[in-house]
C-alpha positions in Angstrom: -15.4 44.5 -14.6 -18.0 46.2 -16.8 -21.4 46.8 -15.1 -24.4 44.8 -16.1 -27.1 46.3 -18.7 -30.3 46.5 -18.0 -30.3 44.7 -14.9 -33.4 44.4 -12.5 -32.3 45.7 -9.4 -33.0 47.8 -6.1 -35.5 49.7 -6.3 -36.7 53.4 -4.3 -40.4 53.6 -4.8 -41.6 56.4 -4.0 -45.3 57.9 -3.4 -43.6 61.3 -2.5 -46.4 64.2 -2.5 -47.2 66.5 -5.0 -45.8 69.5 -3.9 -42.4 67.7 -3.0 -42.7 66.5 -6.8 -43.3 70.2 -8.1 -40.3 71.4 -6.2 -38.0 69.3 -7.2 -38.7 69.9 -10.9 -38.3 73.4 -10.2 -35.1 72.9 -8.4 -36.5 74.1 -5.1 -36.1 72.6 -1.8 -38.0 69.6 -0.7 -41.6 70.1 0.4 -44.0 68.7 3.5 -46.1 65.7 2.8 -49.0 65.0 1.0 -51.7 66.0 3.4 -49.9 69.5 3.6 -48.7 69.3 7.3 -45.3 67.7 7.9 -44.0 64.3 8.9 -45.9 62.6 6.5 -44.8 58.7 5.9 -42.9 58.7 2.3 -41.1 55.7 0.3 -37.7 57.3 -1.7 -37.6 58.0 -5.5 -35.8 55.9 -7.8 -33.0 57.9 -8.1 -33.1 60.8 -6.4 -32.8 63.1 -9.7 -33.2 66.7 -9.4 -35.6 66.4 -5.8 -32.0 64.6 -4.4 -30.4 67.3 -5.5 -32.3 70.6 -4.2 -33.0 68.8 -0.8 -33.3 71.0 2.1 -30.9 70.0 4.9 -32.3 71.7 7.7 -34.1 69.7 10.7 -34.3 65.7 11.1 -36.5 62.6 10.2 -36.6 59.2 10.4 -35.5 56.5 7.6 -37.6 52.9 7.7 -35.8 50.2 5.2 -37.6 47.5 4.0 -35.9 44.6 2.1 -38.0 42.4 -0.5 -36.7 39.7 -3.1 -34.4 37.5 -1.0 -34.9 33.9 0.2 -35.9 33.7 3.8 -33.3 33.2 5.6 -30.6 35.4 3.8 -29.4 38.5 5.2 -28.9 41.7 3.4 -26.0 43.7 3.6 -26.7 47.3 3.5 -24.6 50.6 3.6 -26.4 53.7 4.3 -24.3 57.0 3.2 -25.0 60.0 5.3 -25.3 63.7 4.0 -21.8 64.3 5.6 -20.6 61.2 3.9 -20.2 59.1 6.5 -21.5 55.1 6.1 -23.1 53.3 8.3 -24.3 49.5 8.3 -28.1 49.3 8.6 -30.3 46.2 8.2 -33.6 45.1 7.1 -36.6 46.3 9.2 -35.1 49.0 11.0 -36.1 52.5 11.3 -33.6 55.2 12.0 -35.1 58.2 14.0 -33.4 61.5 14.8 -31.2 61.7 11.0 -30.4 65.2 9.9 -32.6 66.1 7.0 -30.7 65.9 3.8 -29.6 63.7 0.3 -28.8 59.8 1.4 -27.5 56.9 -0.7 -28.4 53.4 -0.2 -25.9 50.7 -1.2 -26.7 46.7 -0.9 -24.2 44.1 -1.7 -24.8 41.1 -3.3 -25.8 37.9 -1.4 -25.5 34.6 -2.3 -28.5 31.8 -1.4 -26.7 28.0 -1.2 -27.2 25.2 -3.7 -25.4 21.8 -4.0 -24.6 22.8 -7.4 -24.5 26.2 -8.2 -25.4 29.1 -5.8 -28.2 31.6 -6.9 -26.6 35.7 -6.6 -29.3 38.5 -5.9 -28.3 42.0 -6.2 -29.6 45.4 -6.1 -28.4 48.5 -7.3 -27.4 52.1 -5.6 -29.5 55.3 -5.5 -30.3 57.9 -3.4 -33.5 60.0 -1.8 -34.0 63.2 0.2 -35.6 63.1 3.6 -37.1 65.8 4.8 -37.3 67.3 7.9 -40.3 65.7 10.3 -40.5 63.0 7.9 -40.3 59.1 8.0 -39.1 57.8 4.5 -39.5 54.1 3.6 -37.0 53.2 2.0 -38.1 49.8 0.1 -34.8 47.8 -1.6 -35.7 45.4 -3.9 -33.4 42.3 -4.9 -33.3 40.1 -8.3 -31.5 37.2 -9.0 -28.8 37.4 -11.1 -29.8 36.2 -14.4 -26.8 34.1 -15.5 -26.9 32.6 -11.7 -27.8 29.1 -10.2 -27.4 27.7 -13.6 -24.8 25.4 -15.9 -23.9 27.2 -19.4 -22.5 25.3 -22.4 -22.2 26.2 -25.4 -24.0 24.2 -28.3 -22.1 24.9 -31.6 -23.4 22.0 -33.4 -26.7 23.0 -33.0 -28.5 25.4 -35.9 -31.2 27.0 -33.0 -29.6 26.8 -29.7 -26.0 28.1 -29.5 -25.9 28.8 -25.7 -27.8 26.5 -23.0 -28.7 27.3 -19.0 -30.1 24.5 -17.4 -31.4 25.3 -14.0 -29.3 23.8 -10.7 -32.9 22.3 -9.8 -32.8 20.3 -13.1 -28.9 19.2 -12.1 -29.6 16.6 -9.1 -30.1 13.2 -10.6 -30.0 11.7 -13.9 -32.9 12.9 -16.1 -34.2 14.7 -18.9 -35.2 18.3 -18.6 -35.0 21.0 -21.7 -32.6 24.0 -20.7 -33.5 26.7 -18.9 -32.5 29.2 -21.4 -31.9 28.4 -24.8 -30.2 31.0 -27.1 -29.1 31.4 -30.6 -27.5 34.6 -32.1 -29.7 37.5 -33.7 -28.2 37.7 -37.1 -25.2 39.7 -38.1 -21.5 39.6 -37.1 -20.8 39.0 -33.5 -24.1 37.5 -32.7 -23.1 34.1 -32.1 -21.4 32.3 -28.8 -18.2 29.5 -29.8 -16.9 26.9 -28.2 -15.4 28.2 -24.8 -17.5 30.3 -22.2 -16.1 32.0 -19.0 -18.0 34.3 -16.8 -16.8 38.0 -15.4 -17.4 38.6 -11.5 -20.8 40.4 -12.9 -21.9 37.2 -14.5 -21.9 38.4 -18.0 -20.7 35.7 -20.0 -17.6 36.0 -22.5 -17.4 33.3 -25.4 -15.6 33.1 -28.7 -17.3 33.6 -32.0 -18.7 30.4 -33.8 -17.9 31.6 -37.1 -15.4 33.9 -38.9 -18.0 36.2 -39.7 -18.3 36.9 -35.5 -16.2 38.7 -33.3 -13.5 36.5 -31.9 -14.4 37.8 -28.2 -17.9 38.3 -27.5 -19.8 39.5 -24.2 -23.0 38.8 -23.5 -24.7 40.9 -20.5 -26.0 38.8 -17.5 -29.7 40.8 -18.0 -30.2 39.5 -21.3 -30.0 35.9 -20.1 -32.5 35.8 -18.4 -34.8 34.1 -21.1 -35.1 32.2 -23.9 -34.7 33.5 -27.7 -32.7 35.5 -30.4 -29.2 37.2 -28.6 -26.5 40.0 -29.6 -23.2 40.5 -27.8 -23.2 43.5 -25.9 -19.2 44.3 -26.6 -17.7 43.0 -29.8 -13.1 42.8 -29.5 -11.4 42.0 -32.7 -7.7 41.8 -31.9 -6.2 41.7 -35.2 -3.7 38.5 -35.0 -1.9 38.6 -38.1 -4.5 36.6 -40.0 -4.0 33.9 -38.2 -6.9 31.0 -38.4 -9.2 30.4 -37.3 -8.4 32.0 -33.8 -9.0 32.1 -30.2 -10.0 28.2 -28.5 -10.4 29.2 -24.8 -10.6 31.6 -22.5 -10.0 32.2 -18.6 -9.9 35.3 -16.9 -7.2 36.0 -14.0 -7.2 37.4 -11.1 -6.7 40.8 -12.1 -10.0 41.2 -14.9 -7.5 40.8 -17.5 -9.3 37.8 -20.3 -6.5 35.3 -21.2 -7.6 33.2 -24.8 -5.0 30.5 -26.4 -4.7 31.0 -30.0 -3.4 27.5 -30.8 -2.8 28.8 -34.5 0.0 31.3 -33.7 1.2 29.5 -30.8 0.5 31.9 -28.3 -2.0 33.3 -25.7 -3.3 36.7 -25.9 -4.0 38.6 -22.6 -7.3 41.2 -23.2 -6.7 43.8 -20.6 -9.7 45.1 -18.4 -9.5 48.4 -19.8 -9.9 46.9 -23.3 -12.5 44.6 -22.1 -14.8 47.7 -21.4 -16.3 48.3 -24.6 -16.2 46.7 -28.6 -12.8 47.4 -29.9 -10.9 46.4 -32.8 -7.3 46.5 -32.4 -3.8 45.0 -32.9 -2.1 43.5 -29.4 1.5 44.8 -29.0 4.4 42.0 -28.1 3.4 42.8 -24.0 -0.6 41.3 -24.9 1.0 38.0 -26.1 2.6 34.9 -24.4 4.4 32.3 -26.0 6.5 29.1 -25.7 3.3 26.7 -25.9 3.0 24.5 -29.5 -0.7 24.9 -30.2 -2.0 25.8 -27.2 -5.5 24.2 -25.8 -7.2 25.4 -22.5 -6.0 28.0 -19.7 -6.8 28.1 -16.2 -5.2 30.4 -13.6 -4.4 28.8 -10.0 -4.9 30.4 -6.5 -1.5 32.1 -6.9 -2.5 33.6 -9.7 0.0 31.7 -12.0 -1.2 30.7 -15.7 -1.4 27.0 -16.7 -1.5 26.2 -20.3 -2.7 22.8 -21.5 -1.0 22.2 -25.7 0.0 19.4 -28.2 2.4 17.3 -25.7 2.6 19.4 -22.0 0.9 21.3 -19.0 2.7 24.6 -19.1 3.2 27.2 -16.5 3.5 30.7 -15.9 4.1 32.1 -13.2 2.6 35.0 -12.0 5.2 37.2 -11.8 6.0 36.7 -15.5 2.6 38.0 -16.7 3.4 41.6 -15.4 3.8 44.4 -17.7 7.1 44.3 -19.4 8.2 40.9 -17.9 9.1 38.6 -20.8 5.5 35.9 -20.8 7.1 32.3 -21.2 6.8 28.7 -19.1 9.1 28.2 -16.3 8.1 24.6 -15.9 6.9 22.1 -17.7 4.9 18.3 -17.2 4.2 15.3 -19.2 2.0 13.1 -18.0 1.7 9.3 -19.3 -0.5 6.2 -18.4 0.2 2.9 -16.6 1.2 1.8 -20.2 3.8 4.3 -21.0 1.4 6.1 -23.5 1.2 9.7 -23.5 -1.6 11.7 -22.1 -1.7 15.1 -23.6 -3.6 17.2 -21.8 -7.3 19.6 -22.8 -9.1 21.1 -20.5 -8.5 22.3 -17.3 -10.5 22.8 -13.9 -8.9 23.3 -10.4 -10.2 21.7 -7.7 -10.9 23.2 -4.0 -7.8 21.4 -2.8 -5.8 22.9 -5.2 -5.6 19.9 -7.5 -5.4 20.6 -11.3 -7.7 18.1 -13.4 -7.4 18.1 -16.9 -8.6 15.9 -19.7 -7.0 13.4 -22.4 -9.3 13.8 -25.3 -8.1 11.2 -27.0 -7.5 8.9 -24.3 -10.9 9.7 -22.3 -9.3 10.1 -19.5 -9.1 12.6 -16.8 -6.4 12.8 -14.6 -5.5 14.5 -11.5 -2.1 17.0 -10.9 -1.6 17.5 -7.6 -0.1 20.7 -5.7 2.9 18.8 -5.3 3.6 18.3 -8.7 2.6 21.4 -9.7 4.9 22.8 -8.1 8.3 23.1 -10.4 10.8 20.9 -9.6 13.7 21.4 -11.9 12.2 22.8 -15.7 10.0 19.9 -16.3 8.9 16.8 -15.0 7.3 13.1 -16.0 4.4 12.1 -13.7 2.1 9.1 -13.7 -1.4 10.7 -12.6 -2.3 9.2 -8.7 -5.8 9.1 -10.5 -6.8 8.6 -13.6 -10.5 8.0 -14.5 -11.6 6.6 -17.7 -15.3 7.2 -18.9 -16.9 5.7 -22.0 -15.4 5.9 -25.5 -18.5 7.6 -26.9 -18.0 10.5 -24.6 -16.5 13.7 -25.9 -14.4 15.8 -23.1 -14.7 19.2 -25.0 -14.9 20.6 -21.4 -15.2 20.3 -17.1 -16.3 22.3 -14.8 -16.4 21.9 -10.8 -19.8 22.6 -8.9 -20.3 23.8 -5.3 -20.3 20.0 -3.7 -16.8 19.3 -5.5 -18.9 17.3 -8.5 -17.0 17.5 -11.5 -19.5 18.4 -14.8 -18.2 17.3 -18.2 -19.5 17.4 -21.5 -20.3 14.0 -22.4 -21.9 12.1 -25.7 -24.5 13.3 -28.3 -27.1 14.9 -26.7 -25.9 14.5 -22.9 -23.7 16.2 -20.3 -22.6 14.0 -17.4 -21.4 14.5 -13.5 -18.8 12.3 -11.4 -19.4 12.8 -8.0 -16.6 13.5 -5.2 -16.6 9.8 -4.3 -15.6 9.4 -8.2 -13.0 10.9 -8.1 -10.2 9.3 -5.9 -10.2 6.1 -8.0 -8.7 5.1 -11.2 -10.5 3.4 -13.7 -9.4 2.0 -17.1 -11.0 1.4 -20.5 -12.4 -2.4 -19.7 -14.4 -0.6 -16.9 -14.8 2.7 -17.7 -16.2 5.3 -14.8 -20.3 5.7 -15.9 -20.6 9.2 -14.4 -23.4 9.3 -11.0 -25.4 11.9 -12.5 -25.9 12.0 -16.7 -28.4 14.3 -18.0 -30.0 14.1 -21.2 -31.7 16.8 -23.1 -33.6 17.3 -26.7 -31.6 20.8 -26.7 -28.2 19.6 -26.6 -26.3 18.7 -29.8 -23.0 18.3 -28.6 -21.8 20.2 -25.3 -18.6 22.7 -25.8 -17.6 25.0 -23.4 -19.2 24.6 -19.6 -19.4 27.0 -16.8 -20.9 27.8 -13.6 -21.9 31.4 -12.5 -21.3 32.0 -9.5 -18.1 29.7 -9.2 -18.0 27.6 -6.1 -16.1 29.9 -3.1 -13.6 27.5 -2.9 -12.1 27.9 -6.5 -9.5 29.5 -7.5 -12.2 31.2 -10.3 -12.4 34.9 -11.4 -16.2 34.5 -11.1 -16.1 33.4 -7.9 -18.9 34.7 -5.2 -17.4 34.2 -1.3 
């Protein structure tokens, strides 16, 4: 997926000496240290630039790493690359003696610190530094948290000054009343403003649809301008041109090849965005391969650990199966389920959130009910099948089940009434519940910033999810 903008990240720091400065910016080969006799202790440049470039590779030093920015606790994985190229694991507080003089590179993958809710993701970025012969270079890497991560997102589309809301995992524990974390609105102008559905890339920029016909249908915006509060414009803009139909996407999921999936109930299909489309703004007409059909106003789209697609519309859950979404591979159901209640009535399924277990829980907006599917009836069984949900939880007629999301404890988040978003624990959510005694959710939280919830997501997703976004 795209790369973050932006982004605070690993950092070289480097108090090289003046002469090694001067000789780089002539394009001539490293220099001795600062006190003009050689193995002076030096910290690497930021990125190497032209001193990288012109270093001498004659003789051998010594490399000391230093790692700042994570957690006590967590472990950094780093990956020094040699002057010959080859790669070599190296951890924090070492210092390698005897290296052959020359141009390194310094990678550091992400790590992930744990939360009950939602993990925080700290990353740094690559560069590279000459050492010099006689030399010991500190080399200091620097993490940041990821900006979208440890947090919940909604959207807020009924509200005029916050259109997208972060509210910190700390503020996610019990039942209260904090302000979000981050509270955004667009900047003015088309393709400013985040819609109703939100889904997050493995970068943890978030993707949402426009709120308005004047915006962008698909909208990114970059995980390093989340990071506070105030006035935001999406980074890449796509406009796929779909025959004027109105008024567009509804939600989005992305699978497990990058490609963004959005259901336009309005044409009766879901359009596939592919990753190389996804890279920058583009406006553009899909071709028949970009478009699945055989859904009648389809809702909400979630992929399952096989990578098939599972489309929620007016009267079914709808699948696809993975092999049908290839290139050239007509994109229609093979199977089909209805689900109905104790009383024969019909639950038509919204929105949809997998489980760890595999389980596919979608919602009854009308109904307020969510139900389970399990991998048994998921699986096809003839074209289509009737099932009676094993559980079926009922929650309070007030609440508005626009969206769920899982968290890293198996708590499922779902928007909830005016002003609130809501959390049924695991223990929650193995028993039925009706509309005489509805389910009143173990965790409801309450905030001046919220109008009425839309879309929710998590970034990082929990490991155990079958989620694009998904940090293991």
């Amino acid at each position: 997926m795209p790369a973050h903008s932006s982004s605070p990240r690993l950092a070289f720091v480097s108090s090289v000496s003046l002469l090694a400065l001067l000789g780089a910016l002539t394009n001539v080969a490293c220099s001795e240290s600062s006190d003009g006799a050689p193995g002076g202790d030096d910290d690497a440049s930021i990125d190497g630039g032209a001193e990288a470039s012109a270093c001498a590779s004659e003789g051998a030093g010594s490399i000391a790493i230093v790692v700042t920015g994570l957690p006590e606790g967590l472990d950094a994985k780093l990956t020094l690359t040699t002057p010959s190229g080859a790669e070599v694991e190296v951890t924090a507080g070492a210092t390698l003696a005897d290296q052959p003089a020359g141009t390194y590179s310094m990678t550091a993958a992400r790590a992930a610190a744990p939360d009950p809710i939602v993990r925080t993701v700290y990353e740094a970025t690559t560069s590279s530094f000459c050492l010099e012969a006689t030399q010991t270079q500190t080399v200091t890497v620097a993490f940041a948290p990821v900006a979208t991560s440890n947090k919940l997102w909604s959207t807020n589309g009924t509200s005029p000054t916050s259109q997208l809301l972060g509210f910190a995992a700390a503020d996610l524990g019990a039942t209260g009343s904090p302000s979000a974390t981050v509270a955004t609105k667009g900047a003015g102008g088309a393709g400013s403003a985040a819609g109703k559905a939100a889904a997050f890339d493995k970068e943890g920029n978030l993707w949402s649809l426009g709120a308005t016909t004047a915006d962008a249908p698909i909208l990114r915006f970059a995980a390093a301008d989340l990071g506070g509060s105030g006035d935001k414009t999406a980074d890449r803009k796509i406009v796929p041109r779909l025959s004027g139909c109105m008024p567009g996407p509804a939600a989005l999921a992305f699978a497990p090849d990058g490609a963004l999936w959005a259901t336009v109930p309005c044409a009766n299909q879901v359009l596939r965005i592919s990753p190389e489309t996804l890279r920058g703004s583009k406006d553009y007409t899909p071709v028949d391969d970009d478009l699945a059909t055989g859904s009648t106003g389809p809702r909400a789209v979630a992929f399952d650990e096989d990578g098939n697609m599972w489309i929620s519309d007016d009267t079914s859950l709808r699948r696809y199966a993975a092999a049908s979404l290839a290139p050239g591979q007509p994109h229609v159901p093979d199977y089909e389920i209805k689900a109905k209640a104790e009383n024969d009535n019909p639950l038509p399924p919204d929105a949809l959130a997998f489980d760890k277990d595999g389980n596919l829980w979608t919602t009854s907006f009308g109904a307020n009910v969510i139900y389970k599917v399990t991998p048994a009836e998921l699986t096809p069984d003839g074209a289509s099948r009737e099932i009676l949900p094993s559980v079926a939880i009922t929650v309070s007629v007030g609440a508005l089940l626009e969206s769920i999301a899982f968290d890293e404890s198996g708590g499922l988040w779902l928007t909830y009434s005016q002003g609130k978003i809501a959390r049924l624990a695991p223990d929650q959510l193995v028993t039925s519940t009706t509309g005489g005694d509805p389910t009143i959710p173990s965790t409801i939280v309450t905030s001046a910033d919220i109008g009425y919830a839309g879309g929710m997501a998590f970034f990082p997703a929990a490991a155990a999810l079958p989620l694009y976004s998904r940090f293991e």
